[in-house]
C-alpha angles and dihedrals in degrees: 000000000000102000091174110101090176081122100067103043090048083064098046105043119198113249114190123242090007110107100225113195132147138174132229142167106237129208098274079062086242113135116247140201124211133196120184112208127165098275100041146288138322118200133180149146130300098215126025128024100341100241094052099250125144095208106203083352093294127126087251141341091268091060094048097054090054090061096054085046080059102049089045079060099049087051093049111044092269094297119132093197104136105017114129135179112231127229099261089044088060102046081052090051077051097051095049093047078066101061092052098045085060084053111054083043090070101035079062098048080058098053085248089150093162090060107043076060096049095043091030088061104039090058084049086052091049090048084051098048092046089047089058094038108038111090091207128054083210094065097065102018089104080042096052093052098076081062092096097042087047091046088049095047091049099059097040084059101046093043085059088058101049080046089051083054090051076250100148095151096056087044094062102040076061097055098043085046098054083049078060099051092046100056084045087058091058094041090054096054092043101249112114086154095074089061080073089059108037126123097192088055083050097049093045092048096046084052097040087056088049096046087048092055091035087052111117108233120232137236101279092038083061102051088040087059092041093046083054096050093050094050088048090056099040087252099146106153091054087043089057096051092050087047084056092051088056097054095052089059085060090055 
């Protein structure tokens, strides 16, 4: 077996600050992501776990601690009182929260928005599933603090939906919605001094304030500034047709 890729990265050269991903199906007719960076390359699978295990013969670890969490419940009449998530089985929660978060990194450098929500929130479900079930704060703290980057990522990506509708309206209510989640994370682990510091509440609020000029005005927002305009140049019959214009949005 070859075990030298210099070939491939002789093909594909590394070009800093530029985020440089790219999708395939390989041989095994599975579909691939790839991610040059300047060592090498990192490569996974588009759907699944990302590299491509089956842990316990789950999905993903995640997965496959649900399912304990079930079977605690079917042994003890469908209560979850006293069961606990133990320190190695939250670094791995950890690890694999990883794998996803180079993945939906991609997904959005391909403008895969779909699929940054759907891995984005199912790392968010994982961190809330370790934070009920870990006996010790210390155990997913390391684990908790992707929460700002994944809510930021989740409503970039969202919000591009709702752009690629014409929605600007719903775009902006998310956005302004994941402002709102974020400052509720830091809320909830008692450090609203970090909001002052965070990079992903300062990139939401710089695009919340474009999308907001860049937003098309409506209808009403156009006759209103019509009807403006017409007032400001004595223009009153025309003024009076525009009000009338107004008034029949109302009917």
């Amino acid at each position: 077996m070859n075990w030298d890729i210099s070939h491939i990265l002789s093909d594909w050269d590394f070009e800093p600050g530029e985020a440089m991903v790219r999708r395939f199906i390989a041989k095994d007719g599975v579909e691939k992501i790839q991610m040059r960076i300047d060592l090498g390359v990192l490569q996974m699978n588009s759907d699944g776990r990302p590299d491509g295990k089956l842990p316990f013969g789950k999905t993903s670890y995640f997965d496959h601690l649900q399912e304990k969490l079930r079977a605690f419940e079917s042994e003890h009449n469908g209560e979850d009182a006293g069961f606990e998530l133990e320190s190695k089985e939250c670094q791995k929660l950890q690890q694999e929260a990883i794998q996803y978060h180079h993945r939906y990194i991609c997904y959005f450098q391909l403008e895969d928005y779909a699929n940054v929500v759907r891995d984005t929130e199912r790392n968010l479900d994982a961190i809330a599933f370790a934070s009920q079930y870990s006996p010790s704060d210390e155990n997913i703290w390391s684990l908790r603090q992707l929460t700002p980057q994944l809510l930021m990522m989740r409503t970039r990506a969202t919000a591009a939906q709702f752009l690629a509708l014409e929605e600007h309206g719903s775009a902006i209510k998310n956005v302004e919605e994941g402002l709102q989640q974020l400052r509720d994370f830091y809320e909830s682990v008692s450090r609203p001094d970090l909001a002052e510091d965070s990079g992903e509440l300062q990139a939401l609020a710089t695009w919340l304030e474009e999308l907001k000029d860049q937003r098309p005005l409506s209808k009403r927002e156009r006759l209103e500034n019509e009807l403006n305009e017409a007032i400001q140049q004595e223009n009153f019959e025309r003024a009076a047709q525009v009000r009338d214009q107004i008034k029949e949005l109302d009917t």
